[in-house]
C-alpha positions as semicolon CSV with decimal commas, in nm:
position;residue;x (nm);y (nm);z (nm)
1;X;-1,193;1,603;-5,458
2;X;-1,247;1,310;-5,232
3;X;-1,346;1,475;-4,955
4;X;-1,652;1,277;-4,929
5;X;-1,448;0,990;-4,832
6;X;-1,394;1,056;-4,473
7;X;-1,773;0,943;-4,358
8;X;-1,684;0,612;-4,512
9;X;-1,333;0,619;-4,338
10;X;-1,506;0,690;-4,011
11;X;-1,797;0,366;-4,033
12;X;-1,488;0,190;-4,132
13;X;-1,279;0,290;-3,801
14;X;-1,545;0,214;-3,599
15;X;-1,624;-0,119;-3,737
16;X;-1,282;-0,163;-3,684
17;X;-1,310;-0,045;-3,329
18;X;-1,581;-0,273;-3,269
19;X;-1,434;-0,582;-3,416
20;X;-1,105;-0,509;-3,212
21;X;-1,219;-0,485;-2,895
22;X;-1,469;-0,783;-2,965
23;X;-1,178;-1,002;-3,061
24;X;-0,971;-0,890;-2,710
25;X;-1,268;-0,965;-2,530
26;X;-1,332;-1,348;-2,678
27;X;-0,923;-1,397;-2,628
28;X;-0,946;-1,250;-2,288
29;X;-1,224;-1,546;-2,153
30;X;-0,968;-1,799;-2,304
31;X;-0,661;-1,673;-2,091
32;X;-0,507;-1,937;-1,820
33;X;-0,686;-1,861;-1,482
34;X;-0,446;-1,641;-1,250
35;X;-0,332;-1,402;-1,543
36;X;-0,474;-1,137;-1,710
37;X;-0,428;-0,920;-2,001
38;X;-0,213;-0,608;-2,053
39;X;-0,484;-0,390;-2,218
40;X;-0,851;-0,323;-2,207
41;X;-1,050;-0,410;-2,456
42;X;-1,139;-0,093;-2,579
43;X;-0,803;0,011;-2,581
44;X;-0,771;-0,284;-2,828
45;X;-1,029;-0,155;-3,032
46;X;-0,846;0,230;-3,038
47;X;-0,559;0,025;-3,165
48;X;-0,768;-0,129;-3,448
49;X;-0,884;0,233;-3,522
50;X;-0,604;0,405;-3,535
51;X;-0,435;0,149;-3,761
52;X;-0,752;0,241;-4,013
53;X;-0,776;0,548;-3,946
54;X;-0,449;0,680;-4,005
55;X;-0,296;0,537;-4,314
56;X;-0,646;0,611;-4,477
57;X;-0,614;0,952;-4,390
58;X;-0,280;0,945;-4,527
59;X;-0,349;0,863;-4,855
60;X;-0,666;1,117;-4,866
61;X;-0,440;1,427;-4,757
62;X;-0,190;1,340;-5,041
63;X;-0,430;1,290;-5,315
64;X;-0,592;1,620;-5,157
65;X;-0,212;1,784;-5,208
66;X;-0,113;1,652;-5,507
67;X;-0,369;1,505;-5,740
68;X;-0,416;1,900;-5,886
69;X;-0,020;1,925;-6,034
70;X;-0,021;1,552;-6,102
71;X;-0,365;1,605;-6,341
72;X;-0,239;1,908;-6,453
73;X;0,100;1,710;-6,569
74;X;-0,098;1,461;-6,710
75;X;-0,322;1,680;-6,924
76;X;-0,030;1,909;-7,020
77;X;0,215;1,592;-7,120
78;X;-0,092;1,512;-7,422
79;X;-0,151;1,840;-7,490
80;X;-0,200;1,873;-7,942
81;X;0,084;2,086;-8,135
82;X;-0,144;2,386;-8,130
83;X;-0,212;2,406;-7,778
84;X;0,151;2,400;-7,752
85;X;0,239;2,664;-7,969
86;X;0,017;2,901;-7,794
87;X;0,174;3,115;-7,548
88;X;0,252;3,040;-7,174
89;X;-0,046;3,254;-7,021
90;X;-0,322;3,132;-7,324
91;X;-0,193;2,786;-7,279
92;X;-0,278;2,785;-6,919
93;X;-0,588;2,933;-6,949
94;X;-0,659;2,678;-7,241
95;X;-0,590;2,426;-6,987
96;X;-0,778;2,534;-6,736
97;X;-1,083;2,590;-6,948
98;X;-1,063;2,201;-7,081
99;X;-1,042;2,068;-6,697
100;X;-1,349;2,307;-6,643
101;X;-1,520;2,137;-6,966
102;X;-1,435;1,811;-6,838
103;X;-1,595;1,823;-6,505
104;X;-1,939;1,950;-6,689
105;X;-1,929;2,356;-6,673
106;X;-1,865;2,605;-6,947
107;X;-1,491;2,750;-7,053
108;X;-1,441;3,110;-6,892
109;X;-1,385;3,229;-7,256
110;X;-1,482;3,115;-7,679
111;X;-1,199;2,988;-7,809
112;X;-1,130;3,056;-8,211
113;X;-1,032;2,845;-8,491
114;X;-0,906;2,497;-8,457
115;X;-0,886;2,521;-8,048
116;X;-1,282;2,514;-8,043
117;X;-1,335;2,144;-8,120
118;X;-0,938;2,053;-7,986
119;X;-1,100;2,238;-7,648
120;X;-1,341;1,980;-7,665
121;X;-1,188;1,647;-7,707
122;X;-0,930;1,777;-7,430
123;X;-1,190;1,844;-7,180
124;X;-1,333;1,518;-7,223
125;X;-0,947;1,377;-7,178
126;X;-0,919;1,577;-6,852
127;X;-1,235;1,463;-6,749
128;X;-1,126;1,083;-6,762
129;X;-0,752;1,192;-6,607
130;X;-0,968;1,364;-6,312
131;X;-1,203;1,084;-6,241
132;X;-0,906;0,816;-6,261
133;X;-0,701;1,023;-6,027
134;X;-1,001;1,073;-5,805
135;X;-1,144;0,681;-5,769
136;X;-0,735;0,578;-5,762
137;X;-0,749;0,814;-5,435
138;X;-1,079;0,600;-5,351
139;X;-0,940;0,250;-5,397
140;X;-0,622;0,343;-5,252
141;X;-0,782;0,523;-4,911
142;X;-1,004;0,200;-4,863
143;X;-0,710;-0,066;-4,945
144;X;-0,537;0,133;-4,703
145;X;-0,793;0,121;-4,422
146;X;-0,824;-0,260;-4,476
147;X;-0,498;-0,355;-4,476
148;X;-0,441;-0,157;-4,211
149;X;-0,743;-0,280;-4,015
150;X;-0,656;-0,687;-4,084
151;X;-0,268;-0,604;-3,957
152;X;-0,413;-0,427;-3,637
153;X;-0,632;-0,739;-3,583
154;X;-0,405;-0,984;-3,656
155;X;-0,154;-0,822;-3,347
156;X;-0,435;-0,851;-3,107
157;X;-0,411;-1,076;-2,845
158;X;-0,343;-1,091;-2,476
159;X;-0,020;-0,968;-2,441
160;X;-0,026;-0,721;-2,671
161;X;0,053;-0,370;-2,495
162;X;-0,220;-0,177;-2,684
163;X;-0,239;0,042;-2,386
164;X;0,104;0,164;-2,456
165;X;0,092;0,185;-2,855
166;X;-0,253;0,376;-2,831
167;X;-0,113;0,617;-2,613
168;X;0,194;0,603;-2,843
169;X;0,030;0,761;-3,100
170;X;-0,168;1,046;-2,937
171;X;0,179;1,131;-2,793
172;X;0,303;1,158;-3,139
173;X;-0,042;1,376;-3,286
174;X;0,054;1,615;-2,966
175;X;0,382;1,653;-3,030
176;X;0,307;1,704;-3,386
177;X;0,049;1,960;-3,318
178;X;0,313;2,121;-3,113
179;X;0,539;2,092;-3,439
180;X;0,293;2,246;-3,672
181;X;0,299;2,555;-3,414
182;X;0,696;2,567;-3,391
183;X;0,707;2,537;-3,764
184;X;0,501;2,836;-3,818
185;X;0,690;3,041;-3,624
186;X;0,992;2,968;-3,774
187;X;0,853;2,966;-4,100
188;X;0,762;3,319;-4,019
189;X;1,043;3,439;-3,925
190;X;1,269;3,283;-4,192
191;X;1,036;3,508;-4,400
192;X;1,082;3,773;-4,287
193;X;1,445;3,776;-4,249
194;X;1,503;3,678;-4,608
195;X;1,285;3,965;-4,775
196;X;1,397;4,186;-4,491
197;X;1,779;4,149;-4,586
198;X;1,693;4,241;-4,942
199;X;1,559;4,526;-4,854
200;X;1,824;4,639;-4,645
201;X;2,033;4,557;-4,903
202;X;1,883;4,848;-5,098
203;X;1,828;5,064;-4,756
204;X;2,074;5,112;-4,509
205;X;1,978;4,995;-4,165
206;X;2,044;5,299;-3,960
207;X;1,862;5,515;-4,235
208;X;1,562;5,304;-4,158
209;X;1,561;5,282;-3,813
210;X;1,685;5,651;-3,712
211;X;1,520;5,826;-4,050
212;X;1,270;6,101;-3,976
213;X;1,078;6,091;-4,336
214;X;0,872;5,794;-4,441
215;X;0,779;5,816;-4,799
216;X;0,843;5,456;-4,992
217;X;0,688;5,622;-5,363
218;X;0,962;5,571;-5,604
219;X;1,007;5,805;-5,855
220;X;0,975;5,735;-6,220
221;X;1,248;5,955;-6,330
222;X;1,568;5,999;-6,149
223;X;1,567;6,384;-6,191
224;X;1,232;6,398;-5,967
225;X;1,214;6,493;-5,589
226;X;1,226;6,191;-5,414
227;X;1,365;5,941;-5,673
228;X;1,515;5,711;-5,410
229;X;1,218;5,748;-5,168
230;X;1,282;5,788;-4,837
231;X;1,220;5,494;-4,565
232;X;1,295;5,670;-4,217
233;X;1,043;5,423;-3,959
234;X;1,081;5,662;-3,663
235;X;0,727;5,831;-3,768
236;X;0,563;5,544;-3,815
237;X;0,652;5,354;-3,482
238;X;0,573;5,686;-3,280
239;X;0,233;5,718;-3,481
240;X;0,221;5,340;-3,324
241;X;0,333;5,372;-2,988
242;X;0,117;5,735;-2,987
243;X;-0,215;5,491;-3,046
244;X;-0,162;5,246;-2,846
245;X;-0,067;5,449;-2,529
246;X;-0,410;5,593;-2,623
247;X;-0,574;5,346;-2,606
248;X;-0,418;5,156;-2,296
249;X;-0,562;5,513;-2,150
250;X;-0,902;5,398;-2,204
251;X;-0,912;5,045;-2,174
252;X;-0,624;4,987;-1,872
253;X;-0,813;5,168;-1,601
254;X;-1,138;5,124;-1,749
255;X;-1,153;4,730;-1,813
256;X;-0,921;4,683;-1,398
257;X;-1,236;4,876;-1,257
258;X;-1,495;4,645;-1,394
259;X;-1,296;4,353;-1,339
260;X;-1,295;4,454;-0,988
261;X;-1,653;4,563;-0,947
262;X;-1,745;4,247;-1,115
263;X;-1,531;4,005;-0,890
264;X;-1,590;4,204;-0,535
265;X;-1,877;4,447;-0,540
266;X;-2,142;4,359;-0,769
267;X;-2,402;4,113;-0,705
268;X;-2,475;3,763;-0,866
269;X;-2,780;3,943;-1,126
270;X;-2,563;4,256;-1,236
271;X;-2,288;4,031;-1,299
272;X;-2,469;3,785;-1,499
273;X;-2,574;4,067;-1,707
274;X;-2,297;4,322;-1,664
275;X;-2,036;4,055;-1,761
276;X;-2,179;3,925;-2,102
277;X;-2,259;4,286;-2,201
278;X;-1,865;4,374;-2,216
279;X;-1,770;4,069;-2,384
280;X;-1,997;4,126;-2,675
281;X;-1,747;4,439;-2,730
282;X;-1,517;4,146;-2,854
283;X;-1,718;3,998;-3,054
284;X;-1,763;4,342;-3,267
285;X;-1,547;4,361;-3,606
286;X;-1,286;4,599;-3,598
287;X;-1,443;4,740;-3,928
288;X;-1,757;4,835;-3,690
289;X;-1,564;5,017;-3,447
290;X;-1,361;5,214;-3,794
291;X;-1,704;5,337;-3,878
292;X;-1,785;5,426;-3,547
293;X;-1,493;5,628;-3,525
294;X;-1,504;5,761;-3,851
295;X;-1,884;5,887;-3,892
296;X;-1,980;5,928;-3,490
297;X;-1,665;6,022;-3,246
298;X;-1,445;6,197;-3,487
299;X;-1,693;6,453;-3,612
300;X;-1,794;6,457;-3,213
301;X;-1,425;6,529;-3,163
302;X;-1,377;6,816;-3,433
303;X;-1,660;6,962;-3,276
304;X;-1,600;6,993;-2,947
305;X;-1,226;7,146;-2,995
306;X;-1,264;7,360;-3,275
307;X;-1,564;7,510;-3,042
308;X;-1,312;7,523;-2,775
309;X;-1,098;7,690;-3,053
310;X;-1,368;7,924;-3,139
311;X;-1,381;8,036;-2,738
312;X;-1,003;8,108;-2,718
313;X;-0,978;8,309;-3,058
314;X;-0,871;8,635;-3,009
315;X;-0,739;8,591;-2,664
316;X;-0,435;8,546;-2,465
317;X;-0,427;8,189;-2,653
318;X;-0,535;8,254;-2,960
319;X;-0,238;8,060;-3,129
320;X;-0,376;7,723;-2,969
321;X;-0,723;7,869;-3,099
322;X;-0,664;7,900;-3,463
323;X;-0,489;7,566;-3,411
324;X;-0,808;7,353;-3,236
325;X;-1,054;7,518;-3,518
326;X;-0,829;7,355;-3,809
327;X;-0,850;6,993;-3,637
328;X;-1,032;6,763;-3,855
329;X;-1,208;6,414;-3,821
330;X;-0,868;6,223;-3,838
331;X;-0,654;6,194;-3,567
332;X;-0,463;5,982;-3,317
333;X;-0,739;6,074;-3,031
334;X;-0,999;5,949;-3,231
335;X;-0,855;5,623;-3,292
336;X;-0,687;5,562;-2,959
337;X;-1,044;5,614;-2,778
338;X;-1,215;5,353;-3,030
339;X;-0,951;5,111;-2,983
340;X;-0,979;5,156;-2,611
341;X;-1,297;5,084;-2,611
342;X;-1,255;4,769;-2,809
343;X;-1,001;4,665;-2,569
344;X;-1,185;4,701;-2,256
345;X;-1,316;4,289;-2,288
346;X;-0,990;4,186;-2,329
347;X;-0,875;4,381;-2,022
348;X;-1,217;4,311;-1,809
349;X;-1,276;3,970;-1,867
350;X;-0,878;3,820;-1,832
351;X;-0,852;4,002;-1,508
352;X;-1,197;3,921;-1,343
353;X;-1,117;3,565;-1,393
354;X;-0,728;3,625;-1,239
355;X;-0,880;3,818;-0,976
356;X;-1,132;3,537;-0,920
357;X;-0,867;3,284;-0,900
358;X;-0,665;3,444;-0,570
359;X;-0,765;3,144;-0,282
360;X;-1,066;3,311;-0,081
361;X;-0,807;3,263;0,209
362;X;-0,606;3,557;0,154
363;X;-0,993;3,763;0,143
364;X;-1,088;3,607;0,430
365;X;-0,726;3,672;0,629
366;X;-0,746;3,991;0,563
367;X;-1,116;4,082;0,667
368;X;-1,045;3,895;0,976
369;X;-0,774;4,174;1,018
370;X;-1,054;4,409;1,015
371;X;-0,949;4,547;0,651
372;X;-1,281;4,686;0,468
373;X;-1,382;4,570;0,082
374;X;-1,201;4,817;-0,064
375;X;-0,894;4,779;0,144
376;X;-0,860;4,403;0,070
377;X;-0,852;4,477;-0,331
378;X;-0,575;4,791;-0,293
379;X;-0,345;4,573;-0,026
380;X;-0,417;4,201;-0,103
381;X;-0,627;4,127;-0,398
382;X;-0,436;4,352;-0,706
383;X;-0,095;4,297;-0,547
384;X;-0,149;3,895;-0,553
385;X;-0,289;3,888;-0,910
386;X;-0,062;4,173;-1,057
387;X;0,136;3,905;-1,238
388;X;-0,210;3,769;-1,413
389;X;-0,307;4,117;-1,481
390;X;-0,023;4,229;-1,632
391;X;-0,029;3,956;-1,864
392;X;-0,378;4,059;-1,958
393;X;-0,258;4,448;-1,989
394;X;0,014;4,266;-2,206
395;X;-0,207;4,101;-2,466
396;X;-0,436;4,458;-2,500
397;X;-0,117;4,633;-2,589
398;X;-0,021;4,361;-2,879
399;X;-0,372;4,386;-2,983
400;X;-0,328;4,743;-3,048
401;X;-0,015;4,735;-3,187
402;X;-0,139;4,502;-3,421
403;X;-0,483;4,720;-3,512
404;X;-0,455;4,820;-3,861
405;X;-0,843;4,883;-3,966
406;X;-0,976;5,156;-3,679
407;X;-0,616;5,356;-3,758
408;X;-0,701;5,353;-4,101
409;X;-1,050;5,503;-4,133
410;X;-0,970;5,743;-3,788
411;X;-0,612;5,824;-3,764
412;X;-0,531;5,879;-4,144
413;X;-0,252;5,737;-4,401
414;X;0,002;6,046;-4,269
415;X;0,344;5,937;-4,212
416;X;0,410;6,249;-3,903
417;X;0,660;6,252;-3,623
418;X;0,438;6,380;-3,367
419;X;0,312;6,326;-3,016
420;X;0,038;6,542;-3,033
421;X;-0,283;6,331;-3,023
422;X;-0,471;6,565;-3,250
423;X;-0,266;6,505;-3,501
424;X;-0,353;6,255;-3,875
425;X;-0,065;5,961;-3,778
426;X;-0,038;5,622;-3,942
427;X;0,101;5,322;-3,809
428;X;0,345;5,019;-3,903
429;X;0,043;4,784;-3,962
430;X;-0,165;5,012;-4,209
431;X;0,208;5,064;-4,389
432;X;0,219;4,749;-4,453
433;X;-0,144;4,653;-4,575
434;X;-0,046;5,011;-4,795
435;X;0,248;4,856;-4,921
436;X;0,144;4,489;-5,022
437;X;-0,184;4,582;-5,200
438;X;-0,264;4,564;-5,518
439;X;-0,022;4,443;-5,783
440;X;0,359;4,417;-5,647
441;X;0,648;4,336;-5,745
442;X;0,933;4,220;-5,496
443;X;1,198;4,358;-5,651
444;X;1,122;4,716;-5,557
445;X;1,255;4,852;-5,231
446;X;0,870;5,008;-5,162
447;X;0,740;4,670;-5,156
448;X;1,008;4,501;-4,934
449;X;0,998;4,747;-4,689
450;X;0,712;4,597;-4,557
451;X;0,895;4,258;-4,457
452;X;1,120;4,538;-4,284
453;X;0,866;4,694;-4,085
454;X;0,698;4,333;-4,019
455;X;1,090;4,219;-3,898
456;X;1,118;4,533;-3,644
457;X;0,722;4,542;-3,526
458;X;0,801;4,142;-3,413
459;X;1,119;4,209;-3,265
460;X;0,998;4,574;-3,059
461;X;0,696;4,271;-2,981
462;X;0,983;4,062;-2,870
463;X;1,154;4,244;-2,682
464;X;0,787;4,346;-2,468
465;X;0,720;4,040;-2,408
466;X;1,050;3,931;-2,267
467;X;1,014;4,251;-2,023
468;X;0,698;4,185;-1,912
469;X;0,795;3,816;-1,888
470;X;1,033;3,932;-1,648
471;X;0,832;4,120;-1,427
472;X;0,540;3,895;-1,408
473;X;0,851;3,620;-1,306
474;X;0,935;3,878;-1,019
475;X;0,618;3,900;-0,868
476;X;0,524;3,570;-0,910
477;X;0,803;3,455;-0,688
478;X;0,680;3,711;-0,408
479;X;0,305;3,622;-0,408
480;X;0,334;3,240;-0,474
């Protein structure tokens, strides 16, 4: 690793710095009277730091991306005869081992025979590939910052539009920033498609999307139930939807009311300490609210219905009795409420600033109208920051959709069509986690159907989005 480079790389950018805008300055004094140059000086010296800067950099991210296959090549291409002959799994961990022996430590396992002392003499070759490869890197990172350094000085001078060039390249680390971003996404989604095609290659389409049964076990034998599995996604995106409307319950209503007791009714001291108390909810792990639903509100919930269950026994409703008294810890309830409650900062804190950001004019017009407090926020306040607030509601509901941890330890691994919230669901998150852990293989239509579900959850995400896009456009052109 040469890592340790960069402090170096940074005294030598801003010696370069220095020394560039130095060298504009002493040019600048000797400039004909009645002109003037292009650039600042220190915009000068940016130039000479950038030009040391970068190419440096350069050569320290590719010897950080490829020194590891090019010493592995390199120890490999001298490998002896019997490291050869062993086979392809024992001669990589042979390999590794030596490069392990060669940067001082101890091989992960004894070695018999003749590879003992061969394990030696190649660690001690590996050692002197890694330590050329590494002070190459070195040599190369600092030629690069000086010859980039004496080019950057040598264009310095008067006329020189270093202004322009400087702001040149921060245009170009922006826009590749925003490249790095776009890439991702398409990267993504390239992803998915591909494994999502080969699984729908194996599973029709319509039996996917309109199937009622989700089991993805395939059967050993072909004469057992179930020997094709069966991939219907309809229980798993209502088990979804089901949690998340759950949980918007909780945290829509709850979070818009302390956004707008915060922003309107409460005073400066209960909203210095009303306001950090909520957003610490955020900062809780999701793992922290799955115990808390787990081992505090879902025996709480059992409780209270199978006592209401124990009331209604033997009555008029004693169908819907013996029902509530078999409800267990597990169920949608239970892990819509947590999740609502995790939600509530998200909700809270994006709409008291939206709310906070309508002009005080349209407060003050409309208390000058004689409106009271509570007036203003139903007819002026909510309607002029619906558009914000929606996009806040907007970002809860992804957030749930995309909760796989509180679902898991509350609502249960139960693939059930159902809307009743006292039900065990699962969802298309936990599904997948189900499906891609452990050891896989991608050949198997139980595997892929997880790039399936991933493909449909992003476009039903989509296809949100572009709604609420739309209405948030509507409104926006009413209010602005």
């Amino acid at each position: 690793m040469i890592w340790f480079l960069i402090p170096v790389l940074a005294v030598m950018a801003a010696l370069a710095y220095g020394l560039g805008r130095n060298r504009a300055q002493r040019l600048a004094r000797d400039v004909a009277k009645g002109e003037s140059p292009h650039s600042r000086p220190q915009q000068h010296g940016y130039y000479a730091l950038i030009w040391v800067a970068v190419p440096a950099l350069a050569v320290v991210i590719a010897a950080g991306l490829f020194s590891g296959s090019i010493e592995h090549s390199l120890v490999a291409a001298g490998s002896p005869d019997a490291v050869m002959a062993l086979e392809p799994f024992r001669r990589e961990a042979f390999m590794n081992d030596a490069r392990i022996v060669g940067e001082g430590g101890r091989a992960l396992q004894a070695w018999p025979g003749e590879l003992a002392p061969i394990l030696i003499s190649e660690g001690a070759r590996a050692g002197r590939i890694h330590d050329t490869l590494v002070w190459g890197a070195v040599a190369a990172a600092i030629l690069a910052a000086i010859m980039g350094g004496l080019f950057a000085l040598a264009q310095i001078r008067p006329s020189l539009r270093a202004r322009n060039r400087v702001e040149g390249w921060i245009g170009g680390l922006l826009f590749a920033c925003s490249a790095v971003a776009i890439l991702t996404t398409v990267g993504i989604v390239f992803s998915l498609l591909w494994d999502s095609l080969r699984f729908f290659q194996a599973v029709p389409v319509t039996d996917f999307l309109f199937g009622t049964q989700w089991s993805p076990q395939i059967a050993i034998r072909a004469d057992q139930v179930g020997s094709s599995g069966a991939f219907g996604a309809v229980p798993l995106f209502a088990g979804t939807f089901l949690i998340m409307l759950i949980a918007m319950a909780v945290a829509a209503p709850v979070g818009l009311f302390s956004a707008i007791y915060l922003s309107e009714y409460a005073s400066s001291l209960s909203r210095g300490i009303v306001k950090p108390l909520l957003e610490i909810l955020a900062g809780v792990p999701t793992v922290v609210y799955g115990f808390f639903a787990a081992l505090t509100v879902g025996p709480a919930f059992r409780e209270f219905f199978n006592g209401i269950g124990a009331l209604l026994v033997g009555g008029p409703l004693d169908g819907i009795g013996q029902y509530l008294l078999l409800v267990q810890n597990q169920m949608a309830l239970v892990a819509g409420a947590v999740m609502g409650i995790m939600l509530i900062p998200f909700v809270s804190s994006l709409s008291d600033d939206i709310i906070n950001a309508v002009p005080q004019s349209l407060r003050d017009g409309s208390y000058a109208m004689g409106a009271t407090k509570s007036e203003t926020v139903k007819r002026v306040l909510l309607p002029a920051a619906l558009p914000g607030i929606a996009g806040a509601l907007l970002l809860a509901m992804s957030r749930a959709i995309g909760e796989t941890m509180i679902v898991t330890m509350a609502a249960g691994l139960a693939a059930r069509l159902t809307l009743n919230p006292l039900d065990t669901v699962t969802t298309v998150t936990v599904q997948i986690v189900t499906l891609l852990t452990g050891d896989q293989e991608f050949d198997s239509p139980k595997t892929l159907a997880a790039f399936g579900l991933g493909l449909t959850l992003f476009l039903v995400t989509l296809v949100l989005n572009i709604v609420a896009q739309r209405i948030v456009q509507t409104y926006r052109e009413q209010y602005d």
